[in-house]
C-alpha positions as CSV (number, residue, x, y, z in Angstrom):
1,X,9.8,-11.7,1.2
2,X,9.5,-8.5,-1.3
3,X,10.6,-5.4,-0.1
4,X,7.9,-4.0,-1.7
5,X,4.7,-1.6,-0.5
6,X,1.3,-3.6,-1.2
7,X,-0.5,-0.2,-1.5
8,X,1.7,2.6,-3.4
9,X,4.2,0.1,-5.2
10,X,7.5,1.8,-3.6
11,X,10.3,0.0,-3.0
12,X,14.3,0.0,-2.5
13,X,16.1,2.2,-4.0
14,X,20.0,2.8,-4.4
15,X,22.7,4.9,-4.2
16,X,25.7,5.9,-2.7
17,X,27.3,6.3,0.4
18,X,30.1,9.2,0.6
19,X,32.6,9.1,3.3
20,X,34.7,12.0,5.0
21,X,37.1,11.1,1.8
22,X,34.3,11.8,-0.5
23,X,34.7,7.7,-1.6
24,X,31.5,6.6,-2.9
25,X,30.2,3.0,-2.3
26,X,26.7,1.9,-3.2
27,X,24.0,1.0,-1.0
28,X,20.7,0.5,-1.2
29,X,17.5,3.0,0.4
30,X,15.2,0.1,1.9
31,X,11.0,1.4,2.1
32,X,10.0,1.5,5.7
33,X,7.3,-1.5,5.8
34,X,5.5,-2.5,8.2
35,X,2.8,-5.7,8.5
36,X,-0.4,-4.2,9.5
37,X,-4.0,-5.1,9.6
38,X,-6.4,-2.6,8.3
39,X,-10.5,-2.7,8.5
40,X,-12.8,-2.3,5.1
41,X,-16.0,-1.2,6.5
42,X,-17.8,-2.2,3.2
43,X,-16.7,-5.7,3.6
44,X,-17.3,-5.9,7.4
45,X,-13.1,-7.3,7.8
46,X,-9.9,-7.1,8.1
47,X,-6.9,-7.3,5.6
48,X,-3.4,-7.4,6.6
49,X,-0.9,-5.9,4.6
50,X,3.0,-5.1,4.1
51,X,2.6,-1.4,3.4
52,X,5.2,1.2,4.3
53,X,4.3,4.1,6.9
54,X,3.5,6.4,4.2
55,X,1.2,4.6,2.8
56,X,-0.4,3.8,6.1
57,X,-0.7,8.2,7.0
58,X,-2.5,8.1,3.5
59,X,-5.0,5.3,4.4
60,X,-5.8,7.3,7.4
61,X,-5.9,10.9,5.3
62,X,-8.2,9.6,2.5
63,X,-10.5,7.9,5.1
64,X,-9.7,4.5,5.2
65,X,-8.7,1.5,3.2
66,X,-11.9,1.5,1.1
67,X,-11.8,4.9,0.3
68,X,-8.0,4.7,-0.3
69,X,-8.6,1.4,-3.3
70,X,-10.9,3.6,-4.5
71,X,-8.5,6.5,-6.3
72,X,-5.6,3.8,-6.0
73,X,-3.7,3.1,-9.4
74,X,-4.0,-0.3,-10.4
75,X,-0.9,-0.9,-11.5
76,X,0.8,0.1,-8.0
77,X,-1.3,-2.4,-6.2
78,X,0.1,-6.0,-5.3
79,X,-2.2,-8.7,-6.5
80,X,-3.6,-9.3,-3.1
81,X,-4.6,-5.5,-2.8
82,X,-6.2,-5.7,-6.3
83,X,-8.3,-8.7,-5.6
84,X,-9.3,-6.5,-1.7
85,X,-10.0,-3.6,-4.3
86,X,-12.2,-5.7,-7.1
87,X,-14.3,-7.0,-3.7
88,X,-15.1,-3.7,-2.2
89,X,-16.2,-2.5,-5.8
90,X,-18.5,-5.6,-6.3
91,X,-19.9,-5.1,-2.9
92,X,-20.6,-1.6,-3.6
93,X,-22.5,-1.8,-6.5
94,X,-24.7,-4.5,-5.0
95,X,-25.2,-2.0,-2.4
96,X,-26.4,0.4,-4.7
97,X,-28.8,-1.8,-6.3
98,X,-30.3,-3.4,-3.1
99,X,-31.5,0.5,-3.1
């Protein structure tokens, strides 16, 4: 399984560890993921997703997922995020021509 956020990209990063002897040995900085489900009110369900607790505070500051896929890079976006992102798009713009 990646170690890898599904919304913002991040992922491990290394460096080193320094002891009382100031020895340095690498290590590796691991994101802080967590599998959650999260709700898109434009397509009426629910997604879950391996994003890291950062990502999930910014879900819930920009308003949700929807809102979130909305400003979201493509290219930090796993394929399975992309494909949520290309639905609620479609399904907003039948939305707006229903009205």
């Amino acid at each position: 399984m990646s170690r890898v956020c599904e919304l913002t990209g991040k992922g491990p990063m290394t460096g080193n560890n320094v002891s009382h002897a100031n020895n340095k040995t690498r290590r590796r900085f691991l994101p802080n993921l967590n599998d959650t489900t999260l709700q898109s009110e434009a397509l009426g369900r629910s997604f879950k997703l391996r994003i890291s607790a950062a990502a999930l505070r910014s879900v819930d500051h920009r308003g949700g997922l929807d809102k979130f896929l909305a400003k979201a890079k493509d290219t930090e976006l796993s394929a399975n995020a992309l494909k949520i992102k290309k639905a609620i798009a479609k399904s907003s713009a039948t939305a707006e021509a229903l009205t």
